[in-house]
N, C-alpha and C positions, 0 to 999 in steps of 0.2 A: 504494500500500500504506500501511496505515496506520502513524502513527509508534508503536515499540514504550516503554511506559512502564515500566518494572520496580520495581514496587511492595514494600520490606522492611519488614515489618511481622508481627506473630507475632499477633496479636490479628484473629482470625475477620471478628469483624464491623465492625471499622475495615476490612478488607481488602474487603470485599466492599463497604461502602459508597463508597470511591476507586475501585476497581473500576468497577461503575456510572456513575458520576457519569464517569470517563472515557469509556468506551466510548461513551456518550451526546455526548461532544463530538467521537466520531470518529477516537480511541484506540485503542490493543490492550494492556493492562495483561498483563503479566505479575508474577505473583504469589507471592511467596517469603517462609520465617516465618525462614531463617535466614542468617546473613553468608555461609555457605560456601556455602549454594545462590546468593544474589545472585551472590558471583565468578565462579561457574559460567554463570552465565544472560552476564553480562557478556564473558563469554572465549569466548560460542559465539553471542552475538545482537548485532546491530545497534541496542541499547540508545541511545534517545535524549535520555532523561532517568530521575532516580532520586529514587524519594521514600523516604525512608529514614526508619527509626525508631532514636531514640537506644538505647534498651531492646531490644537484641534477645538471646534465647537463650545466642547461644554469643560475641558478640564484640560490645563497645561499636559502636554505631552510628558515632562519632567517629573510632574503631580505624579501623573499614572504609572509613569517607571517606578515610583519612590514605593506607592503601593503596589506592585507586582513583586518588589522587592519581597515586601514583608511577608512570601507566602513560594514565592517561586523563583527560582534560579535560572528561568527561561533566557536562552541567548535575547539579545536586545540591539536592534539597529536605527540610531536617528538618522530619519531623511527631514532635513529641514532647509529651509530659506536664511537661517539663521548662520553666520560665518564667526560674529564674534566671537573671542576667545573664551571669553568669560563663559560662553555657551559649550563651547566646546568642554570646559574645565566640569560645569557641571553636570553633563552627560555624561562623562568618563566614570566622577566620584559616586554617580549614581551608578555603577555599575555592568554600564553600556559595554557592549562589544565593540561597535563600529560605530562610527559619525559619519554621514553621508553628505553632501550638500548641494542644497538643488541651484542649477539644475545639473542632470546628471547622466549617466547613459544607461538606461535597464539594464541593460546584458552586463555592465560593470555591478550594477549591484546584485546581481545573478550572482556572478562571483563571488562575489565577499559572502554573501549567504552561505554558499557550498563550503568556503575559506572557514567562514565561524564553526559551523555546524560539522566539518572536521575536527577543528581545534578539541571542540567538547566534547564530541563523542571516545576522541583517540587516548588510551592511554597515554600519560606523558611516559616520559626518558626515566627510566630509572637509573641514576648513578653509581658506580661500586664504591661512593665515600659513606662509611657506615656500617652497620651489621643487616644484609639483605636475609629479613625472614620468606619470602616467598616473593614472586613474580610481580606483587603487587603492593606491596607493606615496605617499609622502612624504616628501622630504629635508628636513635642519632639520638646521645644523651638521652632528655627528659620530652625528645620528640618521637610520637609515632604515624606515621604518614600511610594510609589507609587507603591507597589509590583507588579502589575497588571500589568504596561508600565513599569516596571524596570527602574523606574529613582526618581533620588533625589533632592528634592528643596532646596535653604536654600537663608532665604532672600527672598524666591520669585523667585527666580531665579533658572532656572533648572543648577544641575552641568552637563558638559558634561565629562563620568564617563567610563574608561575601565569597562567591567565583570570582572574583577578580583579587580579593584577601588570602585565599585556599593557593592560587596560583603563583601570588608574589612569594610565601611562604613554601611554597612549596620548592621552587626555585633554589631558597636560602637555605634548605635543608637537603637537599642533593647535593648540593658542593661546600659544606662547611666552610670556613675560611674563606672563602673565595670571595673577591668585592666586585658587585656587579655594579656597573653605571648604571645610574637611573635609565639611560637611554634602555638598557640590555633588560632591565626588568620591565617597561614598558613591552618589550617584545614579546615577551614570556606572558604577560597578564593582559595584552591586546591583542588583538587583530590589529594587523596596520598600525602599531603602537611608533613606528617613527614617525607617522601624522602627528601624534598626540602632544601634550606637553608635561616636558618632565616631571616640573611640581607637584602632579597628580601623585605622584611615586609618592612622593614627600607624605602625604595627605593621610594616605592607605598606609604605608609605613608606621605614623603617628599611630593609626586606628588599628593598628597589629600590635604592637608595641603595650598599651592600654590595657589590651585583651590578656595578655600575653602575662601584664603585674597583676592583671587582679587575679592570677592563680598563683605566679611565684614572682615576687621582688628581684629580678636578676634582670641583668643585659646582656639580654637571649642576643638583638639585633646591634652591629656597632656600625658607627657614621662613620666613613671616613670623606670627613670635609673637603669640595668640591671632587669629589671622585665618585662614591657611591654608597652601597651597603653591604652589610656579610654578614651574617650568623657567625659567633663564635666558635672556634675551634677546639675548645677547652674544656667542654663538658665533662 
């Protein structure tokens, strides 16, 4: 069966040209001009990815991200009019995969759809820095990496962890020590993440970091000024 796309967008013929340009790669779009129809489509389909317009009718596009957040980890793509950064900046921290901007060429965002919907389907890289308990697990110190149920322990205690948080961590616990640039973990936790802008890192960073003391008082993650971040090696 094919995978469903659920397409929010209020303007006809942007609608009908994603539309298309999906179906054509093997897609089933479903089609919606409002937020309250998308939650609806959401809460009763197998929705496997969202391309979402900032500009909708009845409720900021951004709004709607923030609550899909709180219940679902669905890939998420902004197609907007919108180019400012600051837009930019908060699509990312809301969790977004992709930022799109109109206007644009379907078949390019054909792409990036198939691009995302890889990214999260595939298991990532497992590293050999660590104790490898099976094909899909990962101990490192007081971390356990859970590739399988996409989730992260530490202390024993499961983090509760954006996809974009689960992925920058995840990153930092395959290569201990190792200091990634911001740029290189924007890769790792985006699609297209060299579009994007670093500080994002920074932001998600902070909001790992928080998660991270209120189980153990330690500096899991270390900065190194104008270069990047690492996970300590010292566990």
């Amino acid at each position: 069966m094919a995978d469903l796309i659920l397409v929010v967008d209020d303007e006809p013929s942007i609608t009908d040209n994603i539309a298309y340009a999906l179906t054509t790669e093997g897609f089933q779009p479903v089609c919606v001009a409002t937020g309250a129809d998308a939650q609806d489509k959401l809460s009763t389909l197998d929705i496997k990815l969202i391309i979402l317009d900032v500009g909708l009718p009845d409720i900021n596009g951004f709004e709607l991200a923030r609550l899909v957040r709180r219940h679902s980890a669905v890939p998420i793509i902004f197609v907007t009019a919108r180019s400012d950064e600051i837009d930019r900046v908060v699509g990312l921290e809301l969790g977004a995969d992709d930022y799109v901007i109109k206007p644009f060429s379907p078949r390019e965002l054909s792409a990036r759809v198939k691009a995302v919907l890889r990214r999260f389907s595939a298991p990532d890289r497992v590293d050999q820095t660590g104790q490898q308990v099976d094909a899909a697990t990962l101990v490192y110190g007081p971390f356990i990496l859970d590739k399988t149920r996409c989730r992260i322990q530490y202390h024993a205690s499961i983090l509760e962890l954006s996809r974009v948080e689960y992925r920058l961590l995840c990153a930092l616990i395959e290569q201990p020590g190792r200091v990634f640039s911001r740029g290189q973990l924007l890769d790792r936790a985006w699609e297209h993440g060299g579009i994007s802008l670093e500080r994002t890192v920074d932001t998600h960073i902070k909001t790992i970091r928080r998660k991270l003391n209120d189980i153990a008082d330690h500096a899991a993650i270390i900065t190194h000024r104008g270069i990047g971040y690492s996970l300590r090696d010292d566990f």
